[in-house]
C-alpha angles and dihedrals in degrees: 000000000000106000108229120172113207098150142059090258097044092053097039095042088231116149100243080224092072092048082053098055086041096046106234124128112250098233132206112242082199104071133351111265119224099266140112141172119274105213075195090072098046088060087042098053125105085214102109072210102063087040095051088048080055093057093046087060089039088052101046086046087060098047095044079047093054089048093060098052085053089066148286103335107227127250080255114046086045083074116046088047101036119027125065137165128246114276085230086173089072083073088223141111138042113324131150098220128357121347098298114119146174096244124179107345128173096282087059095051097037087055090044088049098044094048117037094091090057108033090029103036097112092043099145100014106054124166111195107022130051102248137341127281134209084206089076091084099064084051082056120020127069118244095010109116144137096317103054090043095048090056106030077060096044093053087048091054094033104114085044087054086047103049086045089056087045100059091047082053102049091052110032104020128076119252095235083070115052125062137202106261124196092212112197133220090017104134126031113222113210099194097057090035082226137111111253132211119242123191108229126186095228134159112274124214140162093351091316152081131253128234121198111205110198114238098236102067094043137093150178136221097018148337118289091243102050142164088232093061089037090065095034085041097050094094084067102040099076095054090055084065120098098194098093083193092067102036096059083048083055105053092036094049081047094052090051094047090055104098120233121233121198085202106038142014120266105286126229088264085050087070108028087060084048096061087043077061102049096047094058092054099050101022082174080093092072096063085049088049090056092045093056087049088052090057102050091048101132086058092056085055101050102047092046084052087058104048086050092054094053088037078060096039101050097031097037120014095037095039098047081054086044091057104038086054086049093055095043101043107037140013086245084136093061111048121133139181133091119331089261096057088037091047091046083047100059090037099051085049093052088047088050086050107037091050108036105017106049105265100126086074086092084072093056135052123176087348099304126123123220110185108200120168076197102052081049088057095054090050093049095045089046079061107062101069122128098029128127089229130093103239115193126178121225098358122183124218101175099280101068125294136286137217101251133340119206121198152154095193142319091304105056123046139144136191128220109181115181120209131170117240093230093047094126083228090059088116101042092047098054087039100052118356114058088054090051094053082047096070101023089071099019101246123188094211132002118207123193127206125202122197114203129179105190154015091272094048087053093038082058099043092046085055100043095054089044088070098045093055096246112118115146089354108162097239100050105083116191120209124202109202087162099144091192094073098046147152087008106082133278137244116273 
């Protein structure tokens, strides 16, 4: 069997047992993994720790907000308090290819400046809820989500991540392989007003150094507190209020937003632009909102603690089995040729695997089904490993982006592009795109690959390519991941 490392535990010869016990994830330092850290469970936990590492970010919040008050922050000084880039070493987010991404630019600090007096104004000294939260400023601030409040929370709490990854190191990582790391920007000083460097013993791969996050105070899909469960949320939030004055205000001023149809009753989105309304007009609810998030932590904890367990199992635990049966059965590890023939290769050998040897089980945990074009695209990148070519995930070439581009060098490119049978832009893609991103980036050969689930999303996709003309075409793979009919076989 051909040896490929593709995790924490492959390249640093740990036994994952050992990350388990200590509670780290144990990353991919192939490609970033969809998780992020939940400043909510830090100030859920029953660790004095995590909630000490809350009242760090609650702290620095509170400083940034009193030098606000003292007057207009310089462009400066905006960014060395303020700005920081993505800790792409922690393996984890939402980046398109690798672990490099955009981290805190100037939108994100211009939106945390112009609005601490007004969102942060009571840190220390609330009222309603228990204690403050950065998350605040994705309920009221445009173009602030999941994202900047994940890593404006993971650079707060960096030296403590270091330090956290050190002591794994020390104890469990040969030496040869770690290296000493002056780690900037690890430890505010209060004194100075100014970010100071730490030296840190951590693991050392490919040029750079390796950060641990630990799975309890991590997440997927969103924030606890989020703008998403403020607006689906809204129906329950009046009735949290003990001021019988204002709550009657609220739910009249909310009758009143809800627009009024001769032909139909008021829709869903009626209503859901009426409590934005509202909202606006009485921003007191979001304080009550919060409030009812604090009091259903343990909720918060244990769901995040469940979609950690399936991210590990689909992305970890399945593709490492994915991986081992790939070595063993085929030669799937050394083919060659041009990117075409290597890119026909490694999708003909998910489809194999996904269909007839169980690998359509990432797409499922406890029954149920979670269809993610982007859960598709991680598989399929933890897959190249070990190839000659350069393979790079939703490139741009000027026209839009595509899926992955594979390449050895301007001559020779080719194109994979995933949908899911059932993407409402299914039609319009095979018709147009593909062969936009074709010439766009000169590609030799474009495949595209369709994902269907059941009989009635391959029903659709047969039709629609039908109508295009593209039946059987060579370069239109069709996956089954139907769980219903394995391990028995597929269609063909």
């Amino acid at each position: 069997m051909i040896d490929i490392d593709i995790y924490f535990s492959d390249y640093f010869g740990v036994d994952p047992g050992l990350l388990e016990r200590y509670g780290a994830f144990n990353i991919s330092l192939v490609t970033d993994l969809p998780l992020f850290i939940d400043p909510f469970l830090l100030f859920n936990s029953k660790k004095p720790e995590y909630q000490s590492l809350h009242q760090h970010i609650i702290h620095y919040l509170s400083f940034l907000r009193d030098k606000s008050v003292e007057g207009p922050v310089s462009s400066y000084l905006i960014d060395a308090w303020y700005r920081f880039g993505e800790i792409k070493q922690n393996w984890l987010g939402f980046t398109r290819d690798g672990n490099a991404g955009s981290g805190l630019g100037k939108k994100f600090a211009t939106a945390l400046s112009s609005n601490l007096n007004a969102i942060f104004r009571d840190f220390g000294v609330e009222r309603i809820t228990r204690s403050s939260h950065l998350e605040k400023l994705c309920l009221i601030a445009g173009r602030v989500g999941r994202d900047n409040i994940s890593d404006f929370t993971s650079n707060l709490i960096k030296g403590w991540l270091c330090a956290y990854t050190e002591r794994f190191a020390k104890e469990h990582i040969a030496e040869s392989l770690r290296r000493s790391v002056a780690i900037p920007r690890s430890r505010f000083n209060y004194e100075t007003e100014s970010w100071e460097t730490e030296l840190f013993g951590l693991p050392w791969h490919n040029g750079d150094f390796v950060l641990l996050t630990p799975k309890d105070m991590l997440t997927k899909d969103d924030t606890w507190i989020n703008k998403t469960d403020l607006i689906s949320d809204f129906p329950d939030i009046p009735a949290a209020m003990p001021d019988g004055i204002l709550r009657s205000q609220v739910s009249n001023y909310f009758e009143k937003a809800i627009p009024r149809h001769i032909d139909r009753a008021p829709s869903q989105k009626d209503r859901e632009e009426a409590a934005r309304r509202t909202i606006l007009e009485f921003p007191q609810l979001i304080d009550y909102f919060i409030r009812m998030k604090e009091q259903r932590g343990d909720e918060a904890r244990d769901l995040s603690a469940e979609k950690v367990r399936l991210t590990q199992l689909a992305f970890v635990e399945q593709v490492k089995a994915f991986r081992a049966q790939l070595a063993i059965e085929t030669d799937f590890y050394s083919k060659q040729g041009s990117t075409y023939s290597e890119a026909c290769a490694r999708v003909a050998y998910l489809k194999d695997v996904i269909e007839n040897k169980g690998g359509h089980k990432i797409f499922y945990a406890n029954g149920k089904l979670f269809q993610r074009e982007e859960d598709v695209h991680i598989m399929f990148r933890l897959v190249w490993i070990d190839t000659p070519s350069d393979v790079s995930r939703e490139v741009n070439d000027g026209r839009g982006p595509a899926d992955f581009k594979i390449s050895r060098g301007a001559a020779d490119k080719t194109i994979v592009e995933f949908k899911l049978a059932k993407n409402k832009g299914l039609e319009r893609n095979l018709q147009r795109q593909a062969e936009i991103y074709k010439r766009a980036s000169d590609a030799q050969d474009c495949i595209k690959v369709i994902i269907y689930f059941n009989d009635s999303e391959l029903d659709r996709a047969t039709k629609i390519l039908k109508r295009l003309g593209l039946s059987g075409h060579q370069n239109i793979v069709l996956i089954d991941a139907d769980a219903s009919n394995k391990p028995s076989g597929s269609r063909a």
